[in-house]
DOBAPA-83077 format. One record per residue (C-alpha): x negated, y, z negated; residue in one letter. Coordinates in Angstrom, 1 decimal. Each point is the difference from the previous one (the first is absolute). Layout:
N
((X,Y,Z),"A")
...
# end
This chain:
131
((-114.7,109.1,-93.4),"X")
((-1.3,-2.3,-2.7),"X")
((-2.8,2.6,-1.0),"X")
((2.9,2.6,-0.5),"X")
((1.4,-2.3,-2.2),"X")
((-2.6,-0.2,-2.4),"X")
((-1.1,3.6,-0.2),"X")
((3.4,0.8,-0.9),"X")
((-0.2,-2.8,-2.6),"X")
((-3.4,1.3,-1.1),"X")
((1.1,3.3,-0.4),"X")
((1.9,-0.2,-3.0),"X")
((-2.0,-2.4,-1.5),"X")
((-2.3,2.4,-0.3),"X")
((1.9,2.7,-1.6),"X")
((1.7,-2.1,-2.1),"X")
((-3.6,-1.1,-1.2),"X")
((-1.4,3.8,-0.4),"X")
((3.5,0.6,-1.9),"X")
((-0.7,-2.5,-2.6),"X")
((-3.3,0.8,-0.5),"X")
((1.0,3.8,-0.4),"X")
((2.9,-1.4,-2.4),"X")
((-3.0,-2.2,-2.2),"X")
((-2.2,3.3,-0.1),"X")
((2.9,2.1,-1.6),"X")
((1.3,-2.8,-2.1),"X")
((-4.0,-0.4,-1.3),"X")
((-0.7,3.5,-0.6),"X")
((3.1,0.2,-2.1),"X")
((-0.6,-2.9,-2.1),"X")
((-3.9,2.0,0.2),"X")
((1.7,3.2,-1.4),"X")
((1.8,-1.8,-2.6),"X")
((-2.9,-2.0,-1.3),"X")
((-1.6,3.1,-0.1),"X")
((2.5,1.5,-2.2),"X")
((0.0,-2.7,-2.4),"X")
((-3.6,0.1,-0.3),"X")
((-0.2,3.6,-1.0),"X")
((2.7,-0.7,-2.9),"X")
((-1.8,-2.3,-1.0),"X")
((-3.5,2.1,-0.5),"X")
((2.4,3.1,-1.1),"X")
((1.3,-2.7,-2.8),"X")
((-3.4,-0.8,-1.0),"X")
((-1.1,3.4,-1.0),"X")
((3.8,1.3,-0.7),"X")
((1.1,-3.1,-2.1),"X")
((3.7,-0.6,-0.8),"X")
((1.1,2.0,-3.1),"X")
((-2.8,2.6,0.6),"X")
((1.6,3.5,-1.1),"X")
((0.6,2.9,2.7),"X")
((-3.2,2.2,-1.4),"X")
((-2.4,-3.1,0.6),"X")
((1.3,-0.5,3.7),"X")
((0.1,3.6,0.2),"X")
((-3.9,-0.2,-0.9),"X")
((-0.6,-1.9,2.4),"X")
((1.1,1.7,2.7),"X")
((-1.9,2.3,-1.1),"X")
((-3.6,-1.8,0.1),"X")
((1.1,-1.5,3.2),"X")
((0.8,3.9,1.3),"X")
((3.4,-1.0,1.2),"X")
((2.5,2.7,0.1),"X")
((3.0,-1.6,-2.1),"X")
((3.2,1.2,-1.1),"X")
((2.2,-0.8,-3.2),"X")
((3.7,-0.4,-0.5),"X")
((1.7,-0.1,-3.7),"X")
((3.2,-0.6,1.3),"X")
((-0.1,-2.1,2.8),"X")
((-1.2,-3.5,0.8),"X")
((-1.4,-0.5,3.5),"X")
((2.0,-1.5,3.0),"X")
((-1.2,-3.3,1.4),"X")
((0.4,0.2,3.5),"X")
((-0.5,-3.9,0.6),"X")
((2.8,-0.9,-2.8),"X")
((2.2,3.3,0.2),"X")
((-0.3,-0.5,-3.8),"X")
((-1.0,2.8,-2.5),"X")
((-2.9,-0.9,-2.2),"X")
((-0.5,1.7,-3.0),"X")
((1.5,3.0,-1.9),"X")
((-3.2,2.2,0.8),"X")
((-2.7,-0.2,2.4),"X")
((-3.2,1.1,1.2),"X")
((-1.2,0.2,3.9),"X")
((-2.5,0.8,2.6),"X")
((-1.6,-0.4,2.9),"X")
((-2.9,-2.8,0.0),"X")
((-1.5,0.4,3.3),"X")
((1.3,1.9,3.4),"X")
((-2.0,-0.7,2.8),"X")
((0.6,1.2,3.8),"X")
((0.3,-3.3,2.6),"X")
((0.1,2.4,2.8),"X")
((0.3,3.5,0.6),"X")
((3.7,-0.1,-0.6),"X")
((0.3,-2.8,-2.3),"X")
((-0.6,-0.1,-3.7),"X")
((0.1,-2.6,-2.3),"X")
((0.7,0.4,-3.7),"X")
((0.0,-2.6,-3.1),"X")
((1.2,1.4,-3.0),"X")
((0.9,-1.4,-3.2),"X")
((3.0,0.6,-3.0),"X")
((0.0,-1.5,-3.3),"X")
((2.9,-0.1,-1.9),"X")
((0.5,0.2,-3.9),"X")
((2.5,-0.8,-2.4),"X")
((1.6,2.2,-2.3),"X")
((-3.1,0.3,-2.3),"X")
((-2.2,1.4,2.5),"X")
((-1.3,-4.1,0.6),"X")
((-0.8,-1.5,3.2),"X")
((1.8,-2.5,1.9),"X")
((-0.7,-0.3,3.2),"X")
((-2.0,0.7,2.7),"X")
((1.0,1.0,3.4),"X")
((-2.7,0.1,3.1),"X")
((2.4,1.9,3.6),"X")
((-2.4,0.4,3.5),"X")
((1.7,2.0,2.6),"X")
((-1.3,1.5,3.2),"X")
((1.4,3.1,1.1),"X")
((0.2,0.4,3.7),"X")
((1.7,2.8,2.3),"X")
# end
């Protein structure tokens, strides 16, 4: 009866374990994803300084052969702050890359300009696309 006991005791122990570690993996790759994110703005920043005009990040898209598109009357959406950045914008699509066969991953980036066509900000968004 006493070995009973402990295998029921055991039991969920061991879930309970396997569930935290499960819990730290997704917690780390998210924290992984974000760093990620930040990183990228900040090489974007380096060669697309603040107060850059549109043509010059336009140019670079260019020489980097990224597809990018241009907005003179709208500012981009920040999905992280809900906030609007910008009164005109410019984005596209950094890198997509398939996971799996049914999974694709995409980082693309919006910069957002003031009224005189000047950048202010940077914005770096990953998302994976799964059915």
């Amino acid at each position: 009866m006493a070995v009973a006991q402990v295998e029921v005791k055991v039991m969920p122990m061991i879930k309970l374990r396997k569930s935290l570690l499960l819990l730290a993996f997704v917690i780390g790759a998210a924290l992984m994803a974000c760093n990620n994110e930040n990183q990228i703005k900040k090489q974007l920043l380096e060669k697309t300084p603040v107060g850059s005009n549109m043509e010059q990040i336009l140019a670079f898209c260019s020489q980097e052969k990224l597809k990018c598109n241009r907005s003179d009357t709208a500012g981009y959406l920040d999905q992280d702050s809900g906030e609007v950045v910008g009164v005109k914008s410019i984005w596209g699509v950094l890198k997509e890359q398939k996971a799996t066969p049914l999974t694709i991953t995409s980082v693309s980036a919006y910069w957002g300009f003031d009224k005189d066509g000047r950048l202010i900000d940077v914005w770096v968004w990953k998302t994976s696309d799964t059915p």
